[in-house]
C-alpha angles and dihedrals in degrees: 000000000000115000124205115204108225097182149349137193139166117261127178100325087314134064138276104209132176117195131186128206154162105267110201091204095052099040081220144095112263136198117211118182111211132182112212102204112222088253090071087070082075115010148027115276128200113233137229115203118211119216107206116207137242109324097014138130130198080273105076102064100043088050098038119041103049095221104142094087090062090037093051090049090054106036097245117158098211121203123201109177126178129285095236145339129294145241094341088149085233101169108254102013094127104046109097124023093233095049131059112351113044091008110066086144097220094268132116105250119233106187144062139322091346090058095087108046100019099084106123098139084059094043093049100041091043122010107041100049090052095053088046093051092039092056105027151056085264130152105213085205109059103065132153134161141196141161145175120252113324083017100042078060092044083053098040086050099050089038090055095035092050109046120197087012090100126045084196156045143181148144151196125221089331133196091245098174113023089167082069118053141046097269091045096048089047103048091040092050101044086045117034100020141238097317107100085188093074090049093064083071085073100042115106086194085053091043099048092059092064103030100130095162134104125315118300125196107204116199113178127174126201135177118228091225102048111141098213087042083064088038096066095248114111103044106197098159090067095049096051096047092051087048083052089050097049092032095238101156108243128185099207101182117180109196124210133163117265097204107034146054101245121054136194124320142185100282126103085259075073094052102042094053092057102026087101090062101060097031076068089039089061095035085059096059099033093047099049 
């Protein structure tokens, strides 16, 4: 699959790309960022794929977070794709900011009109690791993902679905329990249909209950002001207690400021202080 490099620069020793391609799953052109660790020059590198949150590109993470520096020092490859397709001329994609572009949810659509072109779980389980492995220094083996809201669902879902792909997993400030509240009910319903039953697919709280696989390590991160935390969105209480009740080892860290009034909230500032730690969380597990 033919590959167009949109950018390059020089980061930390290794190199910050954006490609664009044709994605056969997506029936749309899709842009990936990807940093290549000086160690690809040389080696084969295991790889850690980003999921972004509601409204952003593959743009926002490699801009953002700031996390080259502690990739480059442990050899990671990092990914960071798009949220959705674009530019399908789907009627009403672009009519809310949390439905349809920049918010394609991480799920394989199953109704019209977003069942053709909405199939990010599948993009993101199948395609996109093969065009990584196919075009770059890449070990198969050595896989781990992670994302922030919308993403840090899209992560906590793939990770629980496909158990032993990824050798880990971690999120920040994640939609735990979409079921649950309004974006979720929204996306799922609008995707997938009325059944509720075939939401719970996508649920990280649902597919927890009955993960049975091999050993995750969960680390999440949250930050203590984080508007849509108070809004009911996010839901991280449910998805710790049904973690407690299966034993699947969860980190739940709520972050909040030692010296000021006001604490962390939602925004990539959030991301940038505490993307170190779990740069180190993934390298534990992909170098070993």
């Amino acid at each position: 699959m033919a590959l167009k490099q949109v950018s390059s620069n020089r980061c930390f020793e290794g190199f910050q790309k954006v490609f664009e391609h044709d994605s056969a799953e997506l029936k749309c052109k899709m842009k990936f960022g990807i940093y290549l660790p000086p160690k690809a020059e040389t080696a084969k590198c295991p790889v850690l794929y980003w999921l972004s949150g509601l409204t952003c590109t593959e743009q926002n993470f490699i801009t953002k977070a700031g996390f080259q520096q502690a990739a480059a020092e442990h050899g990671l490859i990092v990914v960071a794709p798009d949220t959705s397709p674009r530019g399908c001329n789907i009627e009403g994609e672009d009519e809310s900011w949390d439905f349809g572009t920049g918010a394609g949810f991480y799920v394989d659509a199953t109704e019209e009109p977003w069942k053709t072109n909405y199939r990010m779980y599948s993009y993101i389980k199948d395609e996109l690791p093969k065009l990584i492995n196919a075009n770059f220094p890449t070990d198969p083996e050595r896989m781990s993902i992670f994302g922030h809201s919308m993403g840090g669902h899209g992560a906590l879902i793939l990770a629980l679905k496909n158990p032993g792909k990824y050798k880990s997993v971690s999120a920040f400030a994640p939609i735990c329990n979409p079921i649950q509240c309004q974006w979720g009910k929204k996306a799922l319903g609008g995707y997938l249909g009325s059944d509720v039953s075939k939401w719970e697919a996508y649920d990280a709280t649902q597919l927890v209950k009955s993960y049975a696989g091999s050993p995750l390590d969960i680390l999440i991160d949250q930050g203590k002001d984080d508007q849509f935390l108070s809004a009911g969105q996010l839901l991280p209480d449910n998805f710790i207690a049904a973690c407690t009740e299966q034993k699947v080892p969860v980190v739940f860290r709520l972050q909040q400021a030692s010296c000021f009034c006001s604490g962390y909230d939602h925004s990539y500032f959030f991301i940038a202080t505490f993307i170190n730690d779990h740069i180190k969380h993934h390298a534990k597990y992909l170098s070993a």
